[in-house]
C-alpha positions as a printed Julia matrix, in Angstrom:
323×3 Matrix{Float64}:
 -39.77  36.09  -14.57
 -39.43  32.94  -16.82
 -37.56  35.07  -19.43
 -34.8   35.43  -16.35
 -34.87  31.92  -15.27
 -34.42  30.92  -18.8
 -31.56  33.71  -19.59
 -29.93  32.56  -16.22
 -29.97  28.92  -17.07
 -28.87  29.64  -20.75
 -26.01  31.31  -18.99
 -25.13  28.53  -16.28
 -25.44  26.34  -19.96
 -22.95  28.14  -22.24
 -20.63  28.38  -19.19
 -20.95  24.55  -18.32
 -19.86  24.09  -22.62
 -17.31  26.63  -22.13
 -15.58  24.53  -18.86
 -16.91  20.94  -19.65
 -13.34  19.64  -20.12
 -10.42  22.2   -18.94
  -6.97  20.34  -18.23
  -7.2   19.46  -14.53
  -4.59  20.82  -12.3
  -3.85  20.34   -8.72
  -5.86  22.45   -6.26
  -3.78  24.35   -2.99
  -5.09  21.05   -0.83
  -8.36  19.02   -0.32
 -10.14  21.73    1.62
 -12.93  23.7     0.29
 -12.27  27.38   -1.08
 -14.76  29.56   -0.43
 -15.86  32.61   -2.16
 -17.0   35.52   -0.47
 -19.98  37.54   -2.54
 -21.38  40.38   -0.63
 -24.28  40.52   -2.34
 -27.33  37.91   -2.73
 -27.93  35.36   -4.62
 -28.79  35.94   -8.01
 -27.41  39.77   -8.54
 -24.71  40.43  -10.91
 -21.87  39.73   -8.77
 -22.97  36.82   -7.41
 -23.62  34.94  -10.75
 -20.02  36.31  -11.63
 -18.85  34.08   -8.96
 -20.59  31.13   -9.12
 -19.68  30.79  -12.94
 -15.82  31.68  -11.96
 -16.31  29.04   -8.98
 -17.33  26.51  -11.39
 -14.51  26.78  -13.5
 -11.97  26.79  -10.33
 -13.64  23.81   -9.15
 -13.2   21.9   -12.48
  -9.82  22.98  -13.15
  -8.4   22.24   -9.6
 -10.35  19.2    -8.75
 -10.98  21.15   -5.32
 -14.44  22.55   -3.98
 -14.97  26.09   -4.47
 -18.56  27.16   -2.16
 -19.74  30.6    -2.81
 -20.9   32.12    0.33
 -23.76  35.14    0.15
 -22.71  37.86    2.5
 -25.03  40.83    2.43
 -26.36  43.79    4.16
 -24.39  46.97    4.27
 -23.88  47.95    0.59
 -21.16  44.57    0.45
 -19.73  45.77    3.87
 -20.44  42.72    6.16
 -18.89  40.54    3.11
 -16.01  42.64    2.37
 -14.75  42.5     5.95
 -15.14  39.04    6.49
 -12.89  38.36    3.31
 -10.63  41.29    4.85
 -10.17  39.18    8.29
  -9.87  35.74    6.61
  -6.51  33.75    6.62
  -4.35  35.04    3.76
  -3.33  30.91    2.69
  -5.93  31.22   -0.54
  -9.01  29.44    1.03
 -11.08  32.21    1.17
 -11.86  34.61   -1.82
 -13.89  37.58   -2.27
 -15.65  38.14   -5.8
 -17.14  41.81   -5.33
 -18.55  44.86   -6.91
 -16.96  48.64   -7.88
 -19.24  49.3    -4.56
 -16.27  48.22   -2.7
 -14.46  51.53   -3.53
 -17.43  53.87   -3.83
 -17.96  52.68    0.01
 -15.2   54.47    1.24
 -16.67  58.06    0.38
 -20.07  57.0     1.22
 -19.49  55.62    4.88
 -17.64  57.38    7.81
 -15.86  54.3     9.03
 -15.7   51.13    6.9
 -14.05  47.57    8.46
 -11.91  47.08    5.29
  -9.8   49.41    3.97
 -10.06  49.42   -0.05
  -6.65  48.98   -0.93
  -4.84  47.77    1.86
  -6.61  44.99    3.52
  -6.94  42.86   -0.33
  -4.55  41.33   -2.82
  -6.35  42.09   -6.35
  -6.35  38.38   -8.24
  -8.18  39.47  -11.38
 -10.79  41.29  -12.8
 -13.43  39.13  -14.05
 -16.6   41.32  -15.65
 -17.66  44.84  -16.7
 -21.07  46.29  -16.84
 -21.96  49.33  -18.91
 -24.79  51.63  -18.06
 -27.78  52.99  -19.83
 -30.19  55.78  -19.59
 -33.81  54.95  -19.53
 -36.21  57.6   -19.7
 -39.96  57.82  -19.5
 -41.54  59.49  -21.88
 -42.43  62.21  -19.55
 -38.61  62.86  -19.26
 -38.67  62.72  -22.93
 -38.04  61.13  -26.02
 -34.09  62.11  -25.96
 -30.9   62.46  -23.68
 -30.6   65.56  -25.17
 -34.69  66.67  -24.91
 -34.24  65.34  -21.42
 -31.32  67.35  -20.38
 -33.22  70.4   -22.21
 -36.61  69.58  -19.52
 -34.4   69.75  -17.05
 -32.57  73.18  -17.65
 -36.11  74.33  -18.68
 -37.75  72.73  -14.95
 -34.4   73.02  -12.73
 -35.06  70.93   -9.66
 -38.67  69.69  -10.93
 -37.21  66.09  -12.9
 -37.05  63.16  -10.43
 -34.75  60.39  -11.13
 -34.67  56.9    -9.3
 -32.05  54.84   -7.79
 -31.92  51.15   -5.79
 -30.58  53.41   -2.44
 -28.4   56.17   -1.82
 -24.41  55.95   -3.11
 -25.28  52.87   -5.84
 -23.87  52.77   -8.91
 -27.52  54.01  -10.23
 -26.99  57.06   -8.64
 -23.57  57.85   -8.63
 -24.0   57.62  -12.54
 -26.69  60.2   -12.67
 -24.81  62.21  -10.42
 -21.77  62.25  -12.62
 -24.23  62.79  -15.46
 -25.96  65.84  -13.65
 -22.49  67.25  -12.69
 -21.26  66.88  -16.45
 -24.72  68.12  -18.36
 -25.45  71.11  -15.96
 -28.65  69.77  -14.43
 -30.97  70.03  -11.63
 -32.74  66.54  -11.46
 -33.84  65.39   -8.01
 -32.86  62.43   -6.82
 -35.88  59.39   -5.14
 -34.0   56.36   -3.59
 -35.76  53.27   -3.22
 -34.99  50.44   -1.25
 -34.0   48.02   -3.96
 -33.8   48.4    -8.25
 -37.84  46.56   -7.99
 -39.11  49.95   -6.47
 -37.18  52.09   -8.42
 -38.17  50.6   -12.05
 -41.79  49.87  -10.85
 -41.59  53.78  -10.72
 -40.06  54.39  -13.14
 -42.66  52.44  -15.52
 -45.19  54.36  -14.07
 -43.73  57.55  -14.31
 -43.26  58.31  -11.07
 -39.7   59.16  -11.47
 -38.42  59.99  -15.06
 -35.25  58.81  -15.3
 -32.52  55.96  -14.29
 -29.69  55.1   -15.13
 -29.58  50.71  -15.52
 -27.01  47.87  -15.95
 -27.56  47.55  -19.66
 -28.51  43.99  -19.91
 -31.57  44.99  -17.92
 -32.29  48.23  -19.89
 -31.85  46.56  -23.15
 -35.02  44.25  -21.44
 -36.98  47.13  -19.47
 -37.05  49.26  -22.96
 -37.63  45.31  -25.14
 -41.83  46.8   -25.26
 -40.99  50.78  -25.31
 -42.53  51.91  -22.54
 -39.08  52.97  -21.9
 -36.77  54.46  -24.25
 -33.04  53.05  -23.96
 -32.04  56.66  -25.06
 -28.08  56.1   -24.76
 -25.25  54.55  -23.02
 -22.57  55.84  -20.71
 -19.59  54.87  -22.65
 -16.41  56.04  -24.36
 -18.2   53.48  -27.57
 -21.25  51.88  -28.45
 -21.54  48.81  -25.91
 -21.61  45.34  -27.75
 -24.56  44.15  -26.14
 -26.75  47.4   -27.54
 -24.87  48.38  -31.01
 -27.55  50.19  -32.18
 -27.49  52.67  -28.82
 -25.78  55.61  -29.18
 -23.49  57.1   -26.45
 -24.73  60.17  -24.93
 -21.55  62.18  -27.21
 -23.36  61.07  -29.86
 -26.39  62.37  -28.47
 -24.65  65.77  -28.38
 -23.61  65.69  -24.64
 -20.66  65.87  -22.69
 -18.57  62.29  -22.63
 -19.08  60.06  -19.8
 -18.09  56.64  -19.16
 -19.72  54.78  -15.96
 -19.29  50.87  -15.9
 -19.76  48.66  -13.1
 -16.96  46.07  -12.66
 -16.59  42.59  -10.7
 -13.61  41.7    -9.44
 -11.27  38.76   -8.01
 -10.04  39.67   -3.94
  -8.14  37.62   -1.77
  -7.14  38.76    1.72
  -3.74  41.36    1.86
  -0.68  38.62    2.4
  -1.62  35.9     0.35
   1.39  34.57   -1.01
   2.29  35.82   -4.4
   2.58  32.31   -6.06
  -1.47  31.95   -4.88
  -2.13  34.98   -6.45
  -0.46  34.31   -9.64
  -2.18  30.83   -9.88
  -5.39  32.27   -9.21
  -4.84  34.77  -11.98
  -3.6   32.23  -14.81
  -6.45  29.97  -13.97
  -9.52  32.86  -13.48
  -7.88  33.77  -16.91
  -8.39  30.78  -18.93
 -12.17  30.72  -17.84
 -12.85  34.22  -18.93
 -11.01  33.45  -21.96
 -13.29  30.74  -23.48
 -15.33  31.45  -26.15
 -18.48  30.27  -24.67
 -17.64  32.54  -21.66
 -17.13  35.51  -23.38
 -20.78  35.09  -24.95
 -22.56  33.96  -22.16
 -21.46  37.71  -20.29
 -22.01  39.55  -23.29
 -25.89  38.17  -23.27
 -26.07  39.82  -20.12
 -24.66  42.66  -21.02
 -21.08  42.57  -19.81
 -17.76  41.96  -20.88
 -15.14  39.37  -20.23
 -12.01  41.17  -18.83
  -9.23  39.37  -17.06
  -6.03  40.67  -17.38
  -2.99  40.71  -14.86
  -3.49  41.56  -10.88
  -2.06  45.13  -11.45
  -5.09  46.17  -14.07
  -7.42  45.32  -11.34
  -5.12  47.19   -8.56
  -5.09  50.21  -10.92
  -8.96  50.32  -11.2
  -8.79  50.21   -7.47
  -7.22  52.9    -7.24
  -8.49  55.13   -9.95
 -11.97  54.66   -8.8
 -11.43  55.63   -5.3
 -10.36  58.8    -6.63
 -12.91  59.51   -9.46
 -16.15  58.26   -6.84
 -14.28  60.63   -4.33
 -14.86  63.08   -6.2
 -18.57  62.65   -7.33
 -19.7   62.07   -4.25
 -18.08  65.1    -3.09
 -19.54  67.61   -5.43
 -22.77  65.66   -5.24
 -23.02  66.86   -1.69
 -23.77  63.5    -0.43
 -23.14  63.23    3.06
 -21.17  59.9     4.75
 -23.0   57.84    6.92
């Protein structure tokens, strides 16, 4: 736990360096902006935010208050940001969950693509596979266990329709396994498990497998990515590891409400730009395991929309059934 306190500050630090003295611009008026994270304090997307925040709030001169909405896999946040006033005083900063909700839940109170304006995408998150040893010392020996024990492999997840899963689904679909599937209520369950071999598999943001594997009990056996992932060079991907390609990256991005003015949006963009573009910034996600992104509103629009259809289609073959 100190390790994480310390990483955390060390990352509230760098950032701090990295927007200690940006050019000051004018904000859109003396009201507070407030940013919309529909998940709790302290998870991925939510220290995302605050560090994006930060730099909006030194660079504007203007309060920007992050504001925890939780519950419902980001639902309850995602359609408060949805109903907001489209004027730029209320911003969403959100997960790839916000996409992968809409085959997962019958009815959602957003709609993916039409009730936001993408600003900008701020961070991606690669994925790793951490085995137990009793699912092997390998992604290959692990996907030979499997074929060898079809249906007798258990694999963990933080709930039904996470990223977690969805990964290992796409994995299963792509390496012709039969692995069952044990959600928990939350990722503290499911590695508890996992460390005690309960379960023998997980896929895991890859800042925290880099950690959970740091005194192998655990073997960080590869990574779900098209390359090697900066923050665990020496990892190799699983088509290195002789299996099919897959890619599977979690990715925060920058919402406001459908309408805001384009002008908003653009000045949103420039300015959520020039924070992920320090140098400081850039190192301070790559300790955690992700990776700076930014970019125009249309590369955040198009990841929108390929990732409703790729999740679509996992989820579909998966069998999983909407709530």
């Amino acid at each position: 736990m100190t390790q994480h306190i310390s990483r955390r500050l060390a990352l509230g630090s760098a950032f701090g360096a990295a927007l200690a003295a940006p050019a000051v611009a004018h904000g859109l008026s003396t009201r507070p902006v407030t940013v919309i994270v529909p998940f709790s304090a302290g998870s991925p997307p939510d220290v995302v935010a605050r560090l994006v925040a930060e730099g909006f709030a030194r660079r504007w001169n203007q309060p920007f208050v992050v504001d925890n909405r939780t519950w419902a896999s980001g639902n309850i946040g995602a359609q408060a940001a949805a109903r907001a006033a489209p004027d730029g005083h209320t911003l969403m900063v959100t997960a790839s969950t916000l996409v992968m909700n809409a085959s997962l839940f019958r009815q959602l109170p957003y709609e993916p693509v039409g009730s936001f304006a993408p600003v900008a995408g701020l961070a991606t998150v690669g994925f790793g596979l951490l085995l137990h040893p009793s699912g092997g010392a390998s992604a290959a020996e692990f996907v030979a266990r499997a074929k060898a024990r079809p249906g007798a492999i258990n694999y963990g997840s933080p709930g039904v329709g996470t990223p977690h899963h969805l990964a290992m689904e796409l994995f299963r679909q792509r390496a012709g396994i039969d692995v069952a599937h044990v959600p928990y209520r939350a990722v503290a369950g499911a590695v508890a498990d996992l460390l005690a071999g309960q379960v023998a598999a997980m896929f895991v943001p890859i800042g925290s497998a880099r950690e959970l594997a740091r005194d192998n009990r655990l073997g960080l056996v590869a990574v779900a990515s098209a390359q090697r992932l900066a923050a665990a060079p020496d990892v190799p991907t699983l088509a290195e590891a002789g299996l099919p390609a897959m890619e599977m990256r979690d990715w925060y991005g920058l919402f406001a409400p459908a309408g805001t003015p384009a002008e908003i949006v653009s000045r949103l963009n420039a300015t959520a730009g020039g924070i992920l573009a320090a140098p400081e910034a850039a190192a301070a996600l790559t300790a955690q395991g992700m990776a700076a992104v930014g970019g125009p509103p249309d590369r955040l629009r198009q990841d929108v929309a390929a990732d409703l259809a790729r999740w679509a289609g996992v989820v579909r073959d998966a069998g999983i059934t909407p709530e």
